[in-house]
C-alpha positions as CSV (number, residue, x, y, z in Angstrom):
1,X,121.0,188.2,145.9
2,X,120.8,191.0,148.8
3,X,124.2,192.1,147.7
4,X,123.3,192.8,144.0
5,X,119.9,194.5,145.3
6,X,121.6,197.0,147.1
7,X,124.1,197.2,144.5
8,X,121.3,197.9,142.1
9,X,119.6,200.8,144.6
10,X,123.0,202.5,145.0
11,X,123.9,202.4,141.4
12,X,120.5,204.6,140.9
13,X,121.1,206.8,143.2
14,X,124.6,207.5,141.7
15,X,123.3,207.9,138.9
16,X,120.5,210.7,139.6
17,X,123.3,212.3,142.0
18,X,125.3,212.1,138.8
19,X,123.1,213.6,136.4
20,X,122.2,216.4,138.7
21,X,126.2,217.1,139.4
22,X,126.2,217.3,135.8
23,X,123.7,219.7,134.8
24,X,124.9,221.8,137.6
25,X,128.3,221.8,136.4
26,X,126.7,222.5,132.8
27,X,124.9,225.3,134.0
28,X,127.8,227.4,136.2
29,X,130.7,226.7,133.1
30,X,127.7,227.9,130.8
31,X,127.2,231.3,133.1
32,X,131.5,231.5,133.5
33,X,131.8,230.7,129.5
34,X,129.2,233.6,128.6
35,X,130.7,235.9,131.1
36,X,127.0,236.9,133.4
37,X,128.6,234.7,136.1
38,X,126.3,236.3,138.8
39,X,123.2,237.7,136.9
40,X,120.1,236.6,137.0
41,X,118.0,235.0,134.9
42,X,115.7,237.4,132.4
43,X,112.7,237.1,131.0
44,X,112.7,237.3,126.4
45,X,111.4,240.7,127.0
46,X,113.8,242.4,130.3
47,X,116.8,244.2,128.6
48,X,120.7,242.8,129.1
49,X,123.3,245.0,128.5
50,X,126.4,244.2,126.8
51,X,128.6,247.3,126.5
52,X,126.4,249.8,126.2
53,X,124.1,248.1,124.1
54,X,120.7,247.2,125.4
55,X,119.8,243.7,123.6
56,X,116.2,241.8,123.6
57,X,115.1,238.3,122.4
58,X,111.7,236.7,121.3
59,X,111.5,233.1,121.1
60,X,108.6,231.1,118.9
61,X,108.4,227.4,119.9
62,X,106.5,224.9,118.3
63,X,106.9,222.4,115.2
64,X,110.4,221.2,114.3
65,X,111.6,224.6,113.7
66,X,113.1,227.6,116.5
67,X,112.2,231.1,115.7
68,X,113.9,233.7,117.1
69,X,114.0,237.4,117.1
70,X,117.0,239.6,118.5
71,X,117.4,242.7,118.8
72,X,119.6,245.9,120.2
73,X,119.3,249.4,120.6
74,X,122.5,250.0,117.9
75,X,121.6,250.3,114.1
76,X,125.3,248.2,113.9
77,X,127.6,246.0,115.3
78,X,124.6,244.1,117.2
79,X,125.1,239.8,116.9
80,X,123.4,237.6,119.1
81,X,123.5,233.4,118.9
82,X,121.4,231.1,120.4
83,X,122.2,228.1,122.1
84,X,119.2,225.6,123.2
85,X,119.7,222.9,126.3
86,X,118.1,219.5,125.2
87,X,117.4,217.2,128.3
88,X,117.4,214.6,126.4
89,X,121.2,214.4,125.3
90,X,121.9,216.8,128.1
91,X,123.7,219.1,125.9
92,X,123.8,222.8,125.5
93,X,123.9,223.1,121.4
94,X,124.1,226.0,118.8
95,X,124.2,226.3,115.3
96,X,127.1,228.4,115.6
97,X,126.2,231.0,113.7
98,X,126.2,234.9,115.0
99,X,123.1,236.6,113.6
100,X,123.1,240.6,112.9
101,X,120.7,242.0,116.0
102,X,120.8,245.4,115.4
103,X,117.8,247.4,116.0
104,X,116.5,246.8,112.4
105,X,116.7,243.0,112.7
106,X,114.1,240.7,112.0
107,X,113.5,236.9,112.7
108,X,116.0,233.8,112.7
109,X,115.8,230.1,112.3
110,X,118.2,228.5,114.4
111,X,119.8,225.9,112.0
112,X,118.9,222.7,114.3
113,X,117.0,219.4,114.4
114,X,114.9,218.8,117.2
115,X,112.8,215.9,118.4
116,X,109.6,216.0,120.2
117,X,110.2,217.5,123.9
118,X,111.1,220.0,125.8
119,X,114.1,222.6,125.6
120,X,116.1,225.9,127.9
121,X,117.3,228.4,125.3
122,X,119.9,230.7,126.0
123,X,120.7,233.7,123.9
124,X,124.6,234.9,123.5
125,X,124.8,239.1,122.6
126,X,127.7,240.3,121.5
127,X,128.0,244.1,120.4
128,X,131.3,245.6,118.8
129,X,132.2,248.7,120.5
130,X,135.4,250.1,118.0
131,X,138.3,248.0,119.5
132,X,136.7,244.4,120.0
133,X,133.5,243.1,121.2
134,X,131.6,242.9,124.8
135,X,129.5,240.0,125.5
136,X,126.5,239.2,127.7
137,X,123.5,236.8,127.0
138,X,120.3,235.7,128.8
139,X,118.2,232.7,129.6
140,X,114.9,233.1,127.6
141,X,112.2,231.8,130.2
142,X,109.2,233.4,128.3
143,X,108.1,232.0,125.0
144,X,105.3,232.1,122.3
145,X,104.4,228.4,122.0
146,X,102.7,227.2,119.0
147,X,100.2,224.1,119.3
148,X,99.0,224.8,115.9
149,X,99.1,227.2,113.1
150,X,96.3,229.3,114.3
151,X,96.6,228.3,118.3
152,X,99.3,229.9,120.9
153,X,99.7,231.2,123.4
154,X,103.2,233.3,126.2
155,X,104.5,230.2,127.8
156,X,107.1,229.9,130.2
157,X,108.3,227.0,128.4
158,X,109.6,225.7,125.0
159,X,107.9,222.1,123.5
160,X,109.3,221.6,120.0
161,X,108.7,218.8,117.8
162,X,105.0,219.1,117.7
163,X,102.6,218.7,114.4
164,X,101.6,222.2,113.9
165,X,99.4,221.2,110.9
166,X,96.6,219.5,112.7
167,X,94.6,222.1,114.9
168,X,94.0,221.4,118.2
């Protein structure tokens, strides 16, 4: 019985080490994939630079939908997709879809599902510069969270999944 004990107690422990090595690894192929291996993390409102674009995001959280708002200094050219981390499946996950965020660009609704909890959002830019396209992105890590309709508040982080009909 002593033997499957400590069985038990190091099968934990692998298993937190585990998930930790995981998110880790998530996070670095995640900085490598979007190509700001190095950069630090921004807040929605610091400018990030792809080309010579200067691109900006504003993230509403709150209720089963994700607004977003992206934008650039261009009037063309300017996409940006989000990608949201969700702790519970431990997946980074996007809706795949490149939104215009050109200087005249107003709000999104990243085409997801979410259930009740907590989520890292990451924004990829993208800005077409006449041959191709150069890249950056930025973790958002400032957010307008909604409680209710009528009640929110600049949050550093993003609950979704909450009843934003009943006021609190």
């Amino acid at each position: 019985m002593t033997t499957t004990s400590r069985s038990s107690q190091k099968s934990t422990r692998t298993s937190v080490v585990g998930r930790i090595a995981r998110l880790l690894a998530i996070t670095f192929a995640l900085l490598v994939g979007f190509g700001v291996a190095g950069a630090s993390a921004a807040t929605a409102h610091a400018d990030t630079v792809a080309g010579d674009s200067v691109f900006g995001t504003e993230v509403e959280c709150g209720g089963d939908q994700l607004f977003f708002t992206a934008n650039s200094d261009e009037t063309d050219g300017s996409y940006a997709k989000i990608w949201v981390y969700d702790t519970d499946i431990e997946e980074w996950v996007t809706d795949d879809i490149w939104v215009e965020a050109d200087y005249y660009a107003t709000f999104n609704i990243a085409d997801l599902t979410f259930e009740p909890g907590y989520y890292m959002v990451f924004m990829s830019y993208a800005q077409w510069n006449g041959y191709d396209y150069d890249y950056s992105g930025e973790y958002i890590n400032s957010y307008d969270q909604y409680y209710s309709y009528s009640d929110h508040e600049t949050s550093d982080f993003c609950y979704l999944g909450n009843d934003l009909s009943q006021d609190s």
